[in-house]
C-alpha positions in Angstrom: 30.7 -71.0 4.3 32.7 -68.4 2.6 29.9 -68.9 -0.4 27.3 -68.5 2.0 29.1 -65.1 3.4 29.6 -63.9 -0.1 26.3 -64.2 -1.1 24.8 -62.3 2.3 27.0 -59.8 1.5 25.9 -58.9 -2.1 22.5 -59.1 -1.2 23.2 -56.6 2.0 25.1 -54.3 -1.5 21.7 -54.9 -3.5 19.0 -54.3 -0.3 21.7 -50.7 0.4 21.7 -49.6 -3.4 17.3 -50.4 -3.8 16.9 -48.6 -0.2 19.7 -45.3 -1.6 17.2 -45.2 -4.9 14.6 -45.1 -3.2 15.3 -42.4 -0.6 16.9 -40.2 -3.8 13.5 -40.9 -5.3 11.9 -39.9 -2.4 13.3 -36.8 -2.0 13.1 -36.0 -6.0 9.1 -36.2 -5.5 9.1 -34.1 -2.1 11.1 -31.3 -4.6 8.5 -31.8 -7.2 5.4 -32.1 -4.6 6.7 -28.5 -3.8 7.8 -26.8 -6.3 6.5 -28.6 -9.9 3.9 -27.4 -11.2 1.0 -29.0 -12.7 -0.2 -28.7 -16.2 -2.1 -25.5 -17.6 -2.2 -24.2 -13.8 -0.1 -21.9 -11.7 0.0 -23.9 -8.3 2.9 -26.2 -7.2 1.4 -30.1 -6.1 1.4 -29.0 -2.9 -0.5 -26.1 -3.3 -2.8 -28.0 -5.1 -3.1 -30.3 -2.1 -4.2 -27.6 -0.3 -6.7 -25.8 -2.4 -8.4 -29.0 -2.9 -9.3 -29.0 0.8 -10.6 -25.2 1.0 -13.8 -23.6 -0.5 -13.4 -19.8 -0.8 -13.7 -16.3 -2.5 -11.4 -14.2 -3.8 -11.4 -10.4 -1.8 -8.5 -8.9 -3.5 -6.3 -10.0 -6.6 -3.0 -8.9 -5.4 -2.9 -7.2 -8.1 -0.8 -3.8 -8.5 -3.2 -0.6 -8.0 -3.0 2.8 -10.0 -3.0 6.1 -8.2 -3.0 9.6 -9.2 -0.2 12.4 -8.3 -2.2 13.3 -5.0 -2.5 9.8 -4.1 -6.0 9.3 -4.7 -6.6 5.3 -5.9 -7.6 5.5 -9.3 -8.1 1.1 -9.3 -8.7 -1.0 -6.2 -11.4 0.7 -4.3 -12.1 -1.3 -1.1 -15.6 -2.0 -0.4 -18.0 -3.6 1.6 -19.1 -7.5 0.2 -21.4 -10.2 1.5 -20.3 -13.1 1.3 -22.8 -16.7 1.0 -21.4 -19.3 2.6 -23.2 -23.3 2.0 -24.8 -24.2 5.3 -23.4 -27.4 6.1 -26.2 -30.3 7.3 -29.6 -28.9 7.1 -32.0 -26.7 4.8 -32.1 -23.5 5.2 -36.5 -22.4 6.4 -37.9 -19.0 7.4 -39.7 -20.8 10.4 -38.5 -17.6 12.4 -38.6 -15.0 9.9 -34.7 -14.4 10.1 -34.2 -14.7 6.5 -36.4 -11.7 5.5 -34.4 -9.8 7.7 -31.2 -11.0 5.5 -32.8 -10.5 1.9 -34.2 -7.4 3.2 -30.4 -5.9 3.5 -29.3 -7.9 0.4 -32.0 -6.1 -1.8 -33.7 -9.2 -2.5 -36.6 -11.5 -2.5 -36.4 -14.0 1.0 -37.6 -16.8 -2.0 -35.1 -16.6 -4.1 -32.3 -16.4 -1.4 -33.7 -19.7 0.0 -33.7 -21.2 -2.9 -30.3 -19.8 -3.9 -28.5 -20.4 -0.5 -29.9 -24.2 0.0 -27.9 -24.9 -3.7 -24.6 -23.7 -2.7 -21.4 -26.0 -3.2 -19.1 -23.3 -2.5 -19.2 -19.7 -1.2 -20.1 -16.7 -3.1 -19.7 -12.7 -3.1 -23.2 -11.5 -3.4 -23.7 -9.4 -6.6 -26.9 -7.8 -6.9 -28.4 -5.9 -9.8 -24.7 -6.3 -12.4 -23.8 -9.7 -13.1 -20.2 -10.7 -12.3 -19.9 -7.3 -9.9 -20.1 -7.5 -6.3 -22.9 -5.8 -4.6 -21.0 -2.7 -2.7 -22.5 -2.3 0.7 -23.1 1.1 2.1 -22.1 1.3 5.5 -25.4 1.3 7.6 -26.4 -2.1 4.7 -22.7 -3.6 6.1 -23.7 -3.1 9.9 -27.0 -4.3 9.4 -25.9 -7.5 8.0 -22.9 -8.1 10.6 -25.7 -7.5 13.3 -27.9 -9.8 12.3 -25.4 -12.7 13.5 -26.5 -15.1 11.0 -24.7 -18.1 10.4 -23.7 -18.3 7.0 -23.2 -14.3 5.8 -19.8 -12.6 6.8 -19.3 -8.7 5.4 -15.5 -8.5 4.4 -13.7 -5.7 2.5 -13.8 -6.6 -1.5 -11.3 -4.8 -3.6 -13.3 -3.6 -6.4 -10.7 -3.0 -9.5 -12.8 -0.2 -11.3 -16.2 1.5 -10.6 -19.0 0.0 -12.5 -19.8 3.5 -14.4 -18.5 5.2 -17.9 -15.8 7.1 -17.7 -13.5 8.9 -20.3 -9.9 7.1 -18.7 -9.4 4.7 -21.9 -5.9 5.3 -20.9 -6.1 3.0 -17.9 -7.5 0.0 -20.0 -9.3 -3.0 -18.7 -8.1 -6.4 -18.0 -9.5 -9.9 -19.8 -9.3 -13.2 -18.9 -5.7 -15.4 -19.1 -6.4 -17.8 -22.0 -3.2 -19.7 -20.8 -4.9 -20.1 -16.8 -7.6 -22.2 -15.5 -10.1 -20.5 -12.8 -8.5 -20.5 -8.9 -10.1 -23.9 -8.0 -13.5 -24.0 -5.6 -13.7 -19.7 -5.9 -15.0 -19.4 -9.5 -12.3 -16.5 -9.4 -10.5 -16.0 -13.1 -7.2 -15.0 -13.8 -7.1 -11.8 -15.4 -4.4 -9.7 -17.3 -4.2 -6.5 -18.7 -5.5 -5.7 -22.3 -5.1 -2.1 -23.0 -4.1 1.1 -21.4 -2.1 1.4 -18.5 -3.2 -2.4 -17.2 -1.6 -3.5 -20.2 1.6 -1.7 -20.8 2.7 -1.8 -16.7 1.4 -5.8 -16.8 4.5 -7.1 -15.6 4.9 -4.7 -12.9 0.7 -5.1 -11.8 0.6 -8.8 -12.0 1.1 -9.4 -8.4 2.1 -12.0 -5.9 -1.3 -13.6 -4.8 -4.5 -13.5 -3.8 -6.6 -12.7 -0.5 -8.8 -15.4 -0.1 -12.0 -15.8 2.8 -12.2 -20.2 3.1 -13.4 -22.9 5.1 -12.1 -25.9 4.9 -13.7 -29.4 4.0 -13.2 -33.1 4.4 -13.0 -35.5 1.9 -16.7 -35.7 2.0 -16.7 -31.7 1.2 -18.4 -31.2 4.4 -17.3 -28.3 6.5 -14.6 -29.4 9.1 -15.7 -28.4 12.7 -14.6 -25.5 15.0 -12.6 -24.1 11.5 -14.2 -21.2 10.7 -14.0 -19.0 7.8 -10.2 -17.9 7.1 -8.3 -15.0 5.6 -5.1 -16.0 3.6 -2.9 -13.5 2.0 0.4 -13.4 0.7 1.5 -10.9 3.4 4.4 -9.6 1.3 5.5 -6.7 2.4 7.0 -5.6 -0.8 3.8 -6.5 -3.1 1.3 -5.4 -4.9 3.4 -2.7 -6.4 1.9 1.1 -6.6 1.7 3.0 -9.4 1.6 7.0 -9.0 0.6 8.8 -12.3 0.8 12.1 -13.4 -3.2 12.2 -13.6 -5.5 14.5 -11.6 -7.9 12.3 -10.9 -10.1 15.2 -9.5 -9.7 17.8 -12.6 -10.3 14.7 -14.6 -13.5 13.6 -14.1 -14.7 17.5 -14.0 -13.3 17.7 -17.7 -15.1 14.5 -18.4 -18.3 16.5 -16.7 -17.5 19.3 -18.8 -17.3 17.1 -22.2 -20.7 16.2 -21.3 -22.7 19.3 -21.0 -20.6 20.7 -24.2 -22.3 17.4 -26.4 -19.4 15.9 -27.3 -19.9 12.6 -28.5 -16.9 11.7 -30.1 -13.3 13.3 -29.4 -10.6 14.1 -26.6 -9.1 16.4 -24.1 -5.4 16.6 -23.5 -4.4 18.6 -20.6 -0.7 19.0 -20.2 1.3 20.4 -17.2 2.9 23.3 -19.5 6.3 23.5 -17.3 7.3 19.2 -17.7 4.4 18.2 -20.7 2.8 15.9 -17.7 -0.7 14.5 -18.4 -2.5 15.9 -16.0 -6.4 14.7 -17.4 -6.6 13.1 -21.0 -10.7 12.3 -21.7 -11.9 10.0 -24.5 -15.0 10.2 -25.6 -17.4 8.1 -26.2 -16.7 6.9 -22.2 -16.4 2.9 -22.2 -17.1 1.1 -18.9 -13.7 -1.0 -17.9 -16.4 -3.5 -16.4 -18.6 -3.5 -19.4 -16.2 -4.1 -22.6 -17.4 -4.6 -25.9 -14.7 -4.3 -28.3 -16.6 -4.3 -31.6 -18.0 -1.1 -30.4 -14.5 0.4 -30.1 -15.6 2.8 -26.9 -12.1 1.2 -25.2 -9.8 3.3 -27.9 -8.0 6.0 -26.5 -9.0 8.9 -29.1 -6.2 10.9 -27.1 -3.5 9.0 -28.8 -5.2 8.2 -32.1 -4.3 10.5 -35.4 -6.9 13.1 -37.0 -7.3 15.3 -39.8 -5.8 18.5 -37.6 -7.3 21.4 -40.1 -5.9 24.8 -39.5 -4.0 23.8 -35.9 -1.4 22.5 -38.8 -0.6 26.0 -39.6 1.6 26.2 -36.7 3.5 23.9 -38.4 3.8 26.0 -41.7 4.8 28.8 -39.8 7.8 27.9 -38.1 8.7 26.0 -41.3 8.4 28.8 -43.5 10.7 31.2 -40.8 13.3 28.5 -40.7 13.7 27.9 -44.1 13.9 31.5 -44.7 11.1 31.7 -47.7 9.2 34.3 -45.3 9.6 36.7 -42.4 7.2 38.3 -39.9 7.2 41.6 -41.8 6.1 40.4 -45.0 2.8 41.6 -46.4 0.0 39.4 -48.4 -3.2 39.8 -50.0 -6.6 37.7 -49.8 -8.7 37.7 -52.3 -11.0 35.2 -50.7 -9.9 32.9 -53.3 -6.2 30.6 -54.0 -6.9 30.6 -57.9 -5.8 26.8 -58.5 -6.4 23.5 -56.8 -9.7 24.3 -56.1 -8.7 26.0 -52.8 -10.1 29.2 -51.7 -10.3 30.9 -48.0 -12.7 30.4 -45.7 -13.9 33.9 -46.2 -15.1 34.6 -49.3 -14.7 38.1 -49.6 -11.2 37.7 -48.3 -8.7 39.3 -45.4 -7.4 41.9 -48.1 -3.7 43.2 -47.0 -2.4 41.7 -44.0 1.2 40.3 -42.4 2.0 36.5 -41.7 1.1 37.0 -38.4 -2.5 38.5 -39.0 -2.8 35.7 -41.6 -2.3 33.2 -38.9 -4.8 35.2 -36.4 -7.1 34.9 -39.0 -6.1 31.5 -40.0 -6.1 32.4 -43.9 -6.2 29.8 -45.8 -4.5 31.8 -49.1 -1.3 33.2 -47.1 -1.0 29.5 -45.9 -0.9 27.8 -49.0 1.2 30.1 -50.9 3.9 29.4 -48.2 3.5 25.6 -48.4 4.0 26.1 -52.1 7.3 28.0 -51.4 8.7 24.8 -49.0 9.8 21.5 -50.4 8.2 18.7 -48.6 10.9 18.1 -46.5 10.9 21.4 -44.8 7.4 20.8 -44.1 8.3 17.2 -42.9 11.3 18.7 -40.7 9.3 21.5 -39.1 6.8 18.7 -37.9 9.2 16.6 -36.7 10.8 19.5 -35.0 7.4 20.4 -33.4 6.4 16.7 -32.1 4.5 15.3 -34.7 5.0 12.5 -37.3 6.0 10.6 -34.7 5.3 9.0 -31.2 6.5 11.3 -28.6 5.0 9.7 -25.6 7.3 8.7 -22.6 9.2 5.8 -23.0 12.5 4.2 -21.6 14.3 0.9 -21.2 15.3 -1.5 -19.0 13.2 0.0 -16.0 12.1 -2.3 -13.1 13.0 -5.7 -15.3 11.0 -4.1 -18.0 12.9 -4.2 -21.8 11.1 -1.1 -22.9 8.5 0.9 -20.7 6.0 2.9 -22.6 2.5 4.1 -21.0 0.6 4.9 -23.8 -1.1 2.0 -25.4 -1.1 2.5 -29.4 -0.3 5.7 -29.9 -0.3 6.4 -33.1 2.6 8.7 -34.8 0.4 10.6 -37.5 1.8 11.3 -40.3 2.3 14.1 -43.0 2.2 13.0 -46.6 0.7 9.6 -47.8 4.1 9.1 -49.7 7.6 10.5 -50.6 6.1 11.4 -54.3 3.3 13.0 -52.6 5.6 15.5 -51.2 6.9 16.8 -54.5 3.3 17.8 -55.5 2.9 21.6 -55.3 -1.0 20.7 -54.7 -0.6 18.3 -52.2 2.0 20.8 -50.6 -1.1 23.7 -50.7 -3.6 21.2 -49.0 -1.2 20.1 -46.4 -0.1 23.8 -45.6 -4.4 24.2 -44.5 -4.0 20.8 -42.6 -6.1 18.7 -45.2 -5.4 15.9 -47.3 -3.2 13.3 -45.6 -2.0 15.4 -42.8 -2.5 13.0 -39.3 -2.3 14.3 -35.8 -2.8 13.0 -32.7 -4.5 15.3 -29.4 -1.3 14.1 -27.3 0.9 15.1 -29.7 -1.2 18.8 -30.5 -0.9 19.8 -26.9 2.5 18.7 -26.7 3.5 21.1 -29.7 1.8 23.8 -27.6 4.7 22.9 -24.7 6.9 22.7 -27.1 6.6 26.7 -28.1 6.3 27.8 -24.5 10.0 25.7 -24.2 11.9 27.3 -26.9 11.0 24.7 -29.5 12.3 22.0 -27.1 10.1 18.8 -27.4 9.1 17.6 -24.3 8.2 13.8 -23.6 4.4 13.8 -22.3 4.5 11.7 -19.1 1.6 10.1 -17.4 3.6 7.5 -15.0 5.9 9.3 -12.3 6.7 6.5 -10.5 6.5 3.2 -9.1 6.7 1.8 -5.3 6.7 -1.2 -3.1 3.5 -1.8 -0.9 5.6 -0.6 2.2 6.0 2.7 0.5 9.8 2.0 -0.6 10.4 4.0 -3.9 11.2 1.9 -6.8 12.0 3.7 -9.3 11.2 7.5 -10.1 10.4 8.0 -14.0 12.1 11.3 -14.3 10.9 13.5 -17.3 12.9 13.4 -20.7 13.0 15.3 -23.9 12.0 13.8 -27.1 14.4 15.2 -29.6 13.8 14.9 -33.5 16.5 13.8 -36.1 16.1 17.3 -37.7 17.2 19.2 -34.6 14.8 21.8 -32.8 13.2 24.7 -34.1 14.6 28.3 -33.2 13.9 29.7 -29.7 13.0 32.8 -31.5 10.8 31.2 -34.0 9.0 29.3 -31.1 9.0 33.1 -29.2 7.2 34.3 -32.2 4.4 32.1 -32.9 3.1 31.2 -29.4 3.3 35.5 -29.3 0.8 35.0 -33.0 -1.5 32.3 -31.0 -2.3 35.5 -28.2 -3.4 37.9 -31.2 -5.5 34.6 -32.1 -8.0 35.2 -29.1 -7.8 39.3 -29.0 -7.9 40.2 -32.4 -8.4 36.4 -34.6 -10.7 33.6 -34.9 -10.9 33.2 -31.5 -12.6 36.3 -29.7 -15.4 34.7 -27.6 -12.1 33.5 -25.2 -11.8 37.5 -24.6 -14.3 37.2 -21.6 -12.7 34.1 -19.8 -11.4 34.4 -16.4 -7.7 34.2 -18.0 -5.7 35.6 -20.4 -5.7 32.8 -23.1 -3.7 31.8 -26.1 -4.2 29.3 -29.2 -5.1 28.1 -32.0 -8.6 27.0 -34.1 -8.7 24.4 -36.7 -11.6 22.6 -38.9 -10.8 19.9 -41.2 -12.5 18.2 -43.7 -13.6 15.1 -43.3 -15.8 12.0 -45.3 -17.9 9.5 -42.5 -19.5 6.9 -44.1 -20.2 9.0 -47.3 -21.3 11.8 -45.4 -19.4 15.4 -45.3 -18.1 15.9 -41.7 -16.1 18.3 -39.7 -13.1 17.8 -37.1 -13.0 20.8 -35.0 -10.0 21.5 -33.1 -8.7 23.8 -30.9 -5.1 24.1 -29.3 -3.5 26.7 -26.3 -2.7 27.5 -23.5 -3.1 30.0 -20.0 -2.4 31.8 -18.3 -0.5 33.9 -21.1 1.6 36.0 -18.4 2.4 32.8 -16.7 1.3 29.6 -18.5 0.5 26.8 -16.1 -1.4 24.7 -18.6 -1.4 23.9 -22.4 -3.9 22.0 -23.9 -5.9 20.5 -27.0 -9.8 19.7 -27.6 -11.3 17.9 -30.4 -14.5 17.3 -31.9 -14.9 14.9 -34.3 -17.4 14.4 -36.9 -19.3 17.4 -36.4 -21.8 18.5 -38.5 -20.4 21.1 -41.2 -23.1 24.1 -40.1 -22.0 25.9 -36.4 -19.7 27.2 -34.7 -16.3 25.6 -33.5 -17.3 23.8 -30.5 -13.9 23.3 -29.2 -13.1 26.9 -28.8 -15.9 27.0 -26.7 -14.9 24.0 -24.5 -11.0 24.9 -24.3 -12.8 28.3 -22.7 -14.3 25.8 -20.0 -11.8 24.6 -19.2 -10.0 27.1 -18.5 -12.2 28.4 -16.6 -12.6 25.9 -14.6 -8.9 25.8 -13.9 -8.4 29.3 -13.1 -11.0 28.5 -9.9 -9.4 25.6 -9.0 -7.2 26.3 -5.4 -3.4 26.4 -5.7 
């Protein structure tokens, strides 16, 4: 009896431990059924679960949108879709003529939206004449459509990421598909990331919380379950998709872009800086690339903005301040042109030469003599200092760390420093020193960082960070974090406020008595600086013409720098002329 007891007992122990194991196991797969997640795919089991009963399209990403300073969306433009739903259980005719009244307001042939309506498995946005683009209904097309009451077609609002046009913004980038990320099952939707520009640098910020999805749901026949419907589902997060408000004019951009266009300019950029913080208030690449439309052997996607360039005579600024800092000069000393430099093989633009004239009617001018005699009288590294000093040899985009979970934070995407001399040796060459001085030879600057040396005089010879993100917010509104301006300070200290004084003074006497006189007759007084450099393209003699200022000059609101690149060598400096446009066009603008 006691045997018998004994053994009930250990078997009651070994029935308890198998039924403990297997309630522990139970709840380790309920954990994993709701939070694992599978293989190569970002959805949880239970997720999975459910997407495997719904057949949908994607409205809207989640994705983070871009705005400008006013507000104005620059991404995520909310449009009017149509949306093809599979009719469940019978075969679509035109007995009644209803479907011509459908491809009618779809644009299409009532044929081949039979044919292409009876083949659906799963819904679809309708995408008209571009392939993978939604067709964006005007409003009388969407009313149309959603009066028609036929079964089969909703119209929903689509969030369309860019408009399917060029455009000059290579700054914002484009997104490409995640090669880690399957597509969103039964949608045909792709996971995309940012892979340039803005998308790129602010991806972890843009990425989002979720999609907004239209959906049916089916059994496990795929057959449309009864009395359902078609269903919204969104992440309703109060807190996400983040906003993003640049420093961008979205309005004054696209009329620079327009004005790029009517001056021929086929290759080249247009930095426009807010003079008083260094904010980018337009910055147009050109040739335009389509962010729908990407081809990256062409190369349209690079930001010429941030991209270095042989800077010609716009260097001389440079030599200027360099040569009044390191004392080998003053603004009282007189020089003499003979039209030619007598070694090197460098002579002056003007071949009968300035004859007699001060350093700052030698930089009005832009003579090419005065300017390579004082290169000749700096070592290297005062002409390397003064650069630094002024912004260039270096990045001086906006940058910061540890902002919103972010290591390091920096808008521009490549941005290339430039540079001044190939090598160290090349520095202690008295003829590379001459070329340099005129901007030739290995000299390298960047648009972004030519305006931003223009700020940098009208500050004292402070250098100012150029800033194109001013801040980030929740979706509620709820501020972030504010990306305050910042300085960007060399390692060889500032130039002298009176120095600075001096110069931007020298680039006034550049448009009333220099190389820039045609600006005489715009609607402001203007200040700057011309430049043509150089350059071989494919064998062929080129020229980079470039042209740096600012305006008002009483007041200066706005500093900025044009560039042409490989121009032909005949003609006159094309970016004078646009930089005059502009100006223009921003002395009629409304406060």
């Amino acid at each position: 009896m006691f045997i018998q007891k004994k053994r009930i007992f250990y078997g009651l122990v070994l029935l308890t431990g198998i039924l403990v194991v297997l309630i522990i196991r139970l709840a380790y797969i309920q954990m994993v059924f709701r939070t694992a997640k599978l293989p190569d795919s970002m959805y949880t089991l239970q997720e999975m679960s459910v997407l495997q009963r719904e057949r949908g399209v994607v409205l809207d990403s989640g994705r983070g949108n871009i705005y400008d300073r006013k507000g104005v969306p620059i991404t995520g433009e909310t449009v009017s879709a149509a949306i093809l739903f599979p009719i469940d259980g019978k075969t679509l005719s035109n007995e009644d003529g209803s479907i011509d009244k459908v491809a009618s307001a779809l644009g299409t042939d009532t044929a081949k939206l039979i044919t292409m309506w009876n083949n659906l498995s799963v819904p679809i946005l309708w995408q008209g004449p571009y392939k993978n683009i939604p067709l964006a209904l005007s409003q009388r097309q969407a009313e149309h459509i959603s009066g028609l009451n036929f079964s089969g077609i909703e119209v929903l609002p689509y969030s369309q990421r860019y408009a399917n046009k060029p455009n000059g913004m290579q700054w914002l980038g484009f997104l490409s598909e995640r090669p880690d990320q399957k597509h969103m099952p039964h949608t045909g939707y792709a996971f995309r990331e940012g892979a340039a520009g803005l998308e790129k640098m602010l991806e972890p910020l843009l990425r989002g919380a979720g999609q907004t999805t239209a959906y049916y749901s089916v059994d496990g026949m795929n057959r449309a379950i009864p009395g359902t419907g078609v269903q919204l589902k969104s992440p309703n997060n109060p807190y996400y998709p983040l906003r993003v408000r640049t420093t961008i004019d979205l309005s004054l951009q696209q009329k620079i872009e327009a004005l790029t266009q009517k001056a021929g300019m086929k290759e080249g950029a247009v930095v426009l800086l807010d003079a008083s913080n260094a904010d980018v208030i337009a910055m147009v690449s050109r040739p335009f690339y389509n962010p729908l439309d990407i081809h990256l052997e062409q190369g349209a996607w690079n930001n010429r903005a941030v991209q270095a360039a042989a800077p010609g005579s716009i260097f001389k600024t440079v030599v200027a301040a360099a040569a009044l800092e390191a004392g080998v000069t003053s603004a009282d000393e007189t020089f003499f042109c003979s039209g030619r430099y007598g070694k090197y093989g460098l002579s002056c633009w003007k071949p009968s030469g300035h004859g007699a004239l001060t350093l700052g009617k030698a930089f009005a001018e832009s003579c090419n003599v005065v300017f390579a005699e004082l290169s000749e009288r700096l070592s290297g590294e005062d002409l390397e200092d003064a650069a630094s000093k002024l912004g260039l040899g270096r990045t001086v985009g906006w940058e910061a760390k540890n902002i919103a979970g972010m290591p390091v934070l920096k808008p521009f995407d490549h941005e290339e420093a430039g540079k001044i001399y190939s090598s160290d040796s090349a520095a202690l060459d008295g003829g590379t020193r001459a070329q340099t001085g005129i901007g030739q030879r290995d000299v390298r600057v960047t648009p972004l960082q030519a305006a931003n040396m223009v700020v940098t005089l009208l500050h004292g010879g402070q250098v100012l960070a150029p800033r194109m993100v001013e801040s980030i917010s929740y979706a509620n509104g709820q501020l972030m974090k504010n990306l305050k301006p910042h300085l960007s300070p060399s390692y060889a200290g500032s130039i002298r406020p009176e120095t600075a004084q001096l110069i931007s003074g020298w680039m006034e006497k550049v448009v009333t008595e220099g190389t820039a006189k045609s600006l005489l007759k715009s609607k402001w007084r203007l200040a700057g600086k011309s430049g043509t450099a150089q350059v071989t393209v494919q064998g062929r003699q080129r020229n980079n013409q470039w042209f740096i200022g600012y305006g008002p000059v009483d007041r200066p609101k706005y500093a900025a720098a044009v560039l042409f690149q490989n121009m032909p060598t005949d003609g006159s400096n094309q970016a004078t002329a646009l930089f005059g446009d502009m100006m223009n066009l921003l002395a009629s603008q409304k406060s």
